[in-house]
C-alpha positions as a printed NumPy array, in Angstrom:
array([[  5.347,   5.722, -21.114],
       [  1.75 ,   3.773, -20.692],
       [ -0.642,   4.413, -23.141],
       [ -3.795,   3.165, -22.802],
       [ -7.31 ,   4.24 , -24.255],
       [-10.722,   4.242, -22.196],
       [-12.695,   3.749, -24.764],
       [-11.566,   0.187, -25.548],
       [-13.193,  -2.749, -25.346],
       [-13.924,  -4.095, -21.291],
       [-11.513,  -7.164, -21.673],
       [ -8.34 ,  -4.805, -23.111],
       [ -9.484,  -2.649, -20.583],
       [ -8.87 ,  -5.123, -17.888],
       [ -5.678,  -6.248, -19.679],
       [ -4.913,  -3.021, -19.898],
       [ -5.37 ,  -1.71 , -15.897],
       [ -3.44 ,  -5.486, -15.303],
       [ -0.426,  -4.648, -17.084],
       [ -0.272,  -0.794, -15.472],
       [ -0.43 ,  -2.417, -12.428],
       [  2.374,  -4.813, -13.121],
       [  4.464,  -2.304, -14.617],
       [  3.854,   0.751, -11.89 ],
       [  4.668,  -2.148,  -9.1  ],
       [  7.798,  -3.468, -11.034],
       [  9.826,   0.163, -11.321],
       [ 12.78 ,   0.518,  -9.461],
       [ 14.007,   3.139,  -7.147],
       [ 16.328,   4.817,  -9.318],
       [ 15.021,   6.913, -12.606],
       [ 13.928,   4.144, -15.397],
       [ 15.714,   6.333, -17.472],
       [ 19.058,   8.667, -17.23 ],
       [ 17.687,  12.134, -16.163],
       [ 13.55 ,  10.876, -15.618],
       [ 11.917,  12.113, -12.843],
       [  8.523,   9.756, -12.059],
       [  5.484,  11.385, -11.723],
       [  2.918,   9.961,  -9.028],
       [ -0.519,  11.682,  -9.083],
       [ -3.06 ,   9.984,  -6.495],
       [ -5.665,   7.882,  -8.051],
       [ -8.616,   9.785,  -8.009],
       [-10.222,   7.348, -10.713],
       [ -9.76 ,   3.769, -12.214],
       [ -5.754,   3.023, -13.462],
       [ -6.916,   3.373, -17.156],
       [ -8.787,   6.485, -16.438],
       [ -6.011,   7.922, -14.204],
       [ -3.124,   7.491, -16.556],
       [ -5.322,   8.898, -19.511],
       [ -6.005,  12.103, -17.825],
       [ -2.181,  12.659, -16.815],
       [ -0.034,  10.93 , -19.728],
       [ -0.901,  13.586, -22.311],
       [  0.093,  16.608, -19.966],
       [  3.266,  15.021, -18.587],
       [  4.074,  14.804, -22.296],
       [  3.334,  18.13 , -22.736],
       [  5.314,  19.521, -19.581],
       [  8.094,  16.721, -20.676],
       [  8.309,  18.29 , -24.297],
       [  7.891,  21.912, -22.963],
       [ 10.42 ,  21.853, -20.362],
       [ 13.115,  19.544, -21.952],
       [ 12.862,  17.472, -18.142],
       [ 11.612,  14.131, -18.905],
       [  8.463,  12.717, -16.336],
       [  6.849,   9.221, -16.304],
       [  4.093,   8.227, -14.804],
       [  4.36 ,   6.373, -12.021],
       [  0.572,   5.001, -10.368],
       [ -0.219,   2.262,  -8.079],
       [ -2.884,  -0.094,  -7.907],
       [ -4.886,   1.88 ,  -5.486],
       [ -4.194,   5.301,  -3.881],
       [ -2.692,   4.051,  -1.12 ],
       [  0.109,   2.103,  -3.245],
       [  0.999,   5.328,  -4.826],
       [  1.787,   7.269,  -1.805],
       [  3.727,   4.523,  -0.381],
       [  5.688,   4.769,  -3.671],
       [  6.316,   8.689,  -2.158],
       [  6.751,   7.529,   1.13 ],
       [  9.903,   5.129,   0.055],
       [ 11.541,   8.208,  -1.986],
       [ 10.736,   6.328,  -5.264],
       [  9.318,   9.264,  -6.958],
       [ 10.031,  13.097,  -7.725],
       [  6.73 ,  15.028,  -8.387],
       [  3.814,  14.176,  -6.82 ],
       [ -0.176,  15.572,  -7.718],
       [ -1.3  ,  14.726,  -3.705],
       [ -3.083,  16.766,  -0.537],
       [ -1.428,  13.216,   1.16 ],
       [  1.594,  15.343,   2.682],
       [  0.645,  17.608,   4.98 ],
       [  0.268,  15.336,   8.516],
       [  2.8  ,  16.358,  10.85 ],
       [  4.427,  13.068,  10.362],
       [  5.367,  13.79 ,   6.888],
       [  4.841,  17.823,   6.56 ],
       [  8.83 ,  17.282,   7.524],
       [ 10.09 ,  15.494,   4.79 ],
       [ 11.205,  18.21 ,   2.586],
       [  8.071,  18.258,  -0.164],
       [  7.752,  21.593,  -2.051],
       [  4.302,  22.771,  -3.019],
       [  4.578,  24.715,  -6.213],
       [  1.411,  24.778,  -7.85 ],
       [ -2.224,  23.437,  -7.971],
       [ -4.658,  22.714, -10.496],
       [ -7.185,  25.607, -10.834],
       [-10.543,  24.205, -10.18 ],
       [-13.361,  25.324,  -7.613],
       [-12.496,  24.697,  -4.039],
       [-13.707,  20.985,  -3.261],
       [-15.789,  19.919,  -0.151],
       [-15.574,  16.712,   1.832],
       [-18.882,  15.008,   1.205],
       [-21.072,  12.251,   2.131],
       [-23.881,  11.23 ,  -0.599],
       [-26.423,   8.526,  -1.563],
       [-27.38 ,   7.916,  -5.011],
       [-30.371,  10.691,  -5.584],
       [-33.092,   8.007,  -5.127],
       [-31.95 ,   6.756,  -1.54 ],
       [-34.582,   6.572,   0.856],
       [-31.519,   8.052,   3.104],
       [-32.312,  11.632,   3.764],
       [-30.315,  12.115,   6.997],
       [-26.512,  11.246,   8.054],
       [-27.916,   9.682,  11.011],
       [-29.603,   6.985,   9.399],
       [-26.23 ,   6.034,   8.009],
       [-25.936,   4.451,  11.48 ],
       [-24.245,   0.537,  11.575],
       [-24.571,   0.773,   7.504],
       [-21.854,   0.01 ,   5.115],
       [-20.04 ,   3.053,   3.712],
       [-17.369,   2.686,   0.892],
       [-14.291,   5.   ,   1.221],
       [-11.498,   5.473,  -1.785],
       [ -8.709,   4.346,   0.744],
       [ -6.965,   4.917,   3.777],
       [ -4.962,   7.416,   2.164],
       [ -7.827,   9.673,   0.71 ],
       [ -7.3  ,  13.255,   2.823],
       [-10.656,  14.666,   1.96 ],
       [-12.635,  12.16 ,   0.328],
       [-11.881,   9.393,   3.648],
       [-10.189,  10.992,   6.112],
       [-12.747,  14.912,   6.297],
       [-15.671,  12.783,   6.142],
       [-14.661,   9.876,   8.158],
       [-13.955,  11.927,  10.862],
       [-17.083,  13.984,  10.615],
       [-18.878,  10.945,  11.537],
       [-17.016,   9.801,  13.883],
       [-17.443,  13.327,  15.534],
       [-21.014,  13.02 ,  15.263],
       [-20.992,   9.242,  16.7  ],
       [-22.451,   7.652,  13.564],
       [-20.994,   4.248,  13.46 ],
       [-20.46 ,   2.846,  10.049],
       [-19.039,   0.036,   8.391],
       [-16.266,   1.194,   6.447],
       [-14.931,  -0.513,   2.76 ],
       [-12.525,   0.96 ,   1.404],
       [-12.364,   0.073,  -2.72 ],
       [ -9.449,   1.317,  -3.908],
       [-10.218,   4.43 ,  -5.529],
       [-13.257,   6.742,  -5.86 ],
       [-14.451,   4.734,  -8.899],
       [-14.602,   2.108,  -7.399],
       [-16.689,   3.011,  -4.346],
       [-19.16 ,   4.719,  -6.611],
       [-19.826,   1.109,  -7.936],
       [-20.237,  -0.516,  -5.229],
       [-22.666,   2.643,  -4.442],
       [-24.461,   2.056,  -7.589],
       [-24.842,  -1.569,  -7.387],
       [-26.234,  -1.216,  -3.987],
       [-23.327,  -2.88 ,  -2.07 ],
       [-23.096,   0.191,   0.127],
       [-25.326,   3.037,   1.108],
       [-22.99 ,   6.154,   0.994],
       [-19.687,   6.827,  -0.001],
       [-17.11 ,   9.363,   1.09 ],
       [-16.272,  11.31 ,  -1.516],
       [-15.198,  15.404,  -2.672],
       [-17.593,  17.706,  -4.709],
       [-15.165,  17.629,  -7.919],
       [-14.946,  14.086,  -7.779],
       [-18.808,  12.922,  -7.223],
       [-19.695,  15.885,  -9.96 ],
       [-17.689,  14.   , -12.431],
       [-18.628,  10.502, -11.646],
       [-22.299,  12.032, -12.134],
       [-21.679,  13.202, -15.452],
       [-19.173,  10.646, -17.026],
       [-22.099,   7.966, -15.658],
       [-25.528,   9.489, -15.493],
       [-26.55 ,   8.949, -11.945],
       [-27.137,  11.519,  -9.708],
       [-26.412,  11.811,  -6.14 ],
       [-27.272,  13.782,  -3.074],
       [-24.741,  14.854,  -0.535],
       [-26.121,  14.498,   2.924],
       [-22.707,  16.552,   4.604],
       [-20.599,  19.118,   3.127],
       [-17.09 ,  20.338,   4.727],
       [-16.359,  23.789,   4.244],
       [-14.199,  24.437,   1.071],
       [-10.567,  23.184,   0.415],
       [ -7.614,  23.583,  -2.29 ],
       [ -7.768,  20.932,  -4.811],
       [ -4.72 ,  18.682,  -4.677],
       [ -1.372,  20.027,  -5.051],
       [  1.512,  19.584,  -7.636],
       [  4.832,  18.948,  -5.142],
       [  8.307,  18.409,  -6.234],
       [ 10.554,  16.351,  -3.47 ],
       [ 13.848,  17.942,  -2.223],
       [ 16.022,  15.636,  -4.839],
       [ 15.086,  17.544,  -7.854],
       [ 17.306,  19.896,  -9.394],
       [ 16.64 ,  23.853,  -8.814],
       [ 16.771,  24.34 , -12.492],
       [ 14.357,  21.275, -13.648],
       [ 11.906,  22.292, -11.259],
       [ 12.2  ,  25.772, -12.433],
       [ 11.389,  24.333, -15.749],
       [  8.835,  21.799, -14.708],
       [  7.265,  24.328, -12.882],
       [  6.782,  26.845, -15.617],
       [  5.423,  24.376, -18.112],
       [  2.676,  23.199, -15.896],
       [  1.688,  27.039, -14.383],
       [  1.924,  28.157, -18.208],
       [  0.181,  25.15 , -20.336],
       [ -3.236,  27.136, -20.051],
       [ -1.813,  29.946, -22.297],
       [ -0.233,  28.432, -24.848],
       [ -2.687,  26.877, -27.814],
       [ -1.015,  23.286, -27.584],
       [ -1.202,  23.08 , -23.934],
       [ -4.984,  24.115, -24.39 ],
       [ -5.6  ,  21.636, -26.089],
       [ -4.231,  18.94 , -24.28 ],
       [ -5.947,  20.319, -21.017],
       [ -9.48 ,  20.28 , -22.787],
       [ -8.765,  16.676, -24.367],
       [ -7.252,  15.355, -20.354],
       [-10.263,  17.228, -18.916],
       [-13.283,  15.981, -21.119],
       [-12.231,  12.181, -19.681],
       [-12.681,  13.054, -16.101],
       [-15.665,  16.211, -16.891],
       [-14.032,  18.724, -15.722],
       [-14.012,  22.72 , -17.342],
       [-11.87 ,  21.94 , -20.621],
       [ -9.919,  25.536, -19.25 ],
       [ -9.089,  23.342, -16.059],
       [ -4.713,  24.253, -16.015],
       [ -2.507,  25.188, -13.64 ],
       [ -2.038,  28.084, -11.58 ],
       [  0.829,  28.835,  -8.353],
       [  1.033,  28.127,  -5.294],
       [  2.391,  27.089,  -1.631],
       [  2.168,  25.343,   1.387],
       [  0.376,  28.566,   3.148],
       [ -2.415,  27.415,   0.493],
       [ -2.994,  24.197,   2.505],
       [ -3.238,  25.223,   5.959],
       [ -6.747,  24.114,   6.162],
       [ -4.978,  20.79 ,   5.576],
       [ -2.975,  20.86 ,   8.118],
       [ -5.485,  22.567,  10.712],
       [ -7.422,  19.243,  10.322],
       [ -4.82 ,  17.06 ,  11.924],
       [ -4.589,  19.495,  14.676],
       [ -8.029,  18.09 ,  15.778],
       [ -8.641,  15.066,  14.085],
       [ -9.435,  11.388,  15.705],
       [ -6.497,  10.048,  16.158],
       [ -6.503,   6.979,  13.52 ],
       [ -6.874,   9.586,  11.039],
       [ -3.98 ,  11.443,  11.59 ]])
């Protein structure tokens, strides 16, 4: 299991994000362990930040269930859903799945976390002289990756339907194009409501969002069509059921706190029908984004 602790020093922190990298990259195809399923939610933050958030509840849903997870995270979003892609994981925490290309390959939606529908945005830091998207014209705009549904791919494509050209970075995951946003290395990024409300709080730097989509389902918890009826059954349970028991509270408040979101933030059910917004997207999107 990786353990690792954000509030450590910045050079153990590096070590730290170095070693998860090594380790997530070196796992083979099969189960590291006789009966593990691996885990793969996309990296909405940093490594470090990403497996602190999820390591305590897949211990939780490991113990509660008696069907052992581990985490399995790439370097950068992107990484992890190729680690989907090649059938090297079970459960996924994604909105990656829905294209056409891949709505076929047998992924079950069975629940969600239960936040506030997010919105694709675009935003400056609050003190941009940037008021309009259209002064985002030939500027550089940081992205979290290729694979980002809503925080790349919505917004992307709104300005590409507006005919605002930009110069697009892509840095690995949303943290890391809010740096190069604060640091002045970019003048937007593509982003989600849920995700540039926490990076606001967790850093003290406001932002203003100059486009909004309309809302969307936050990500979804999917199991692939290799796991067992029964462990899913019992997977599925633990996760939809944490917020009511007191341990599972607990762990959801702790997990939550790191990334600012409501420390009530669980689990609730749900289905592919809850995506279709998802999937209406790629019925019109620009092409490369499909």
């Amino acid at each position: 299991m990786i353990r690792v602790n954000p509030k450590h020093r910045l050079m153990h922190a590096l070590s730290t994000a170095a070693s998860l990298v090594a380790l997530c990259a070196g796992v083979p195809a099969h189960a590291q362990e006789s009966g593990a399923y691996r885990f793969s939610p996309v990296n909405q933050y940093g490594i470090e930040l990403t497996a602190s958030y999820w390591n305590p509840i897949i211990d939780y849903v490991s113990n509660k269930s008696g069907v052992k997870l581990q985490l399995k995270i790439g370097r950068t979003s992107a990484d992890t859903t190729a680690y989907v892609l090649a059938n090297e994981v079970e459960f996924v925490f994604s909105n990656h799945l829905f294209s056409p290309d891949r709505d076929h390959l047998g992924w079950k939606v069975f629940g969600r976390r239960a936040t506030s529908p997010i919105r694709s945005q675009i935003v400056v830091l609050a003190d941009s002289p940037i008021t309009k998207l259209d002064q985002l014209s030939n500027q550089t705009v940081a992205f979290p990756g290729p694979e980002a549904t809503v925080a790349y791919k919505f917004s992307y494509a709104n300005l590409m339907n507006q005919k605002i050209p930009v110069q697009v970075v892509f840095a690995g995951n949303m943290d890391g194009a809010f740096a190069q946003l604060a640091s002045g290395k970019v003048k937007a990024v593509g982003t989600h409501t849920q995700l540039s409300s926490g990076w606001s709080k967790r850093e003290g730097k406001a932002v203003r969002a100059l486009w909004e989509s309309e809302p969307l389902n936050d990500l979804a918890l999917m199991a692939s069509k290799t796991v067992v009826a029964k462990d899913l059954a019992a997977v599925s349970k633990a996760f939809l059921e944490m917020a009511q028991d007191p341990i599972g509270q607990k762990v959801l408040a702790s997990s939550s706190e790191l990334v600012k979101l409501p420390s009530t933030t669980g689990f609730v059910p749900s289905a592919g029908a809850d995506y279709s917004a998802y999937r209406n997207f790629y019925q019109t999107a620009p092409v490369n984004l499909r």
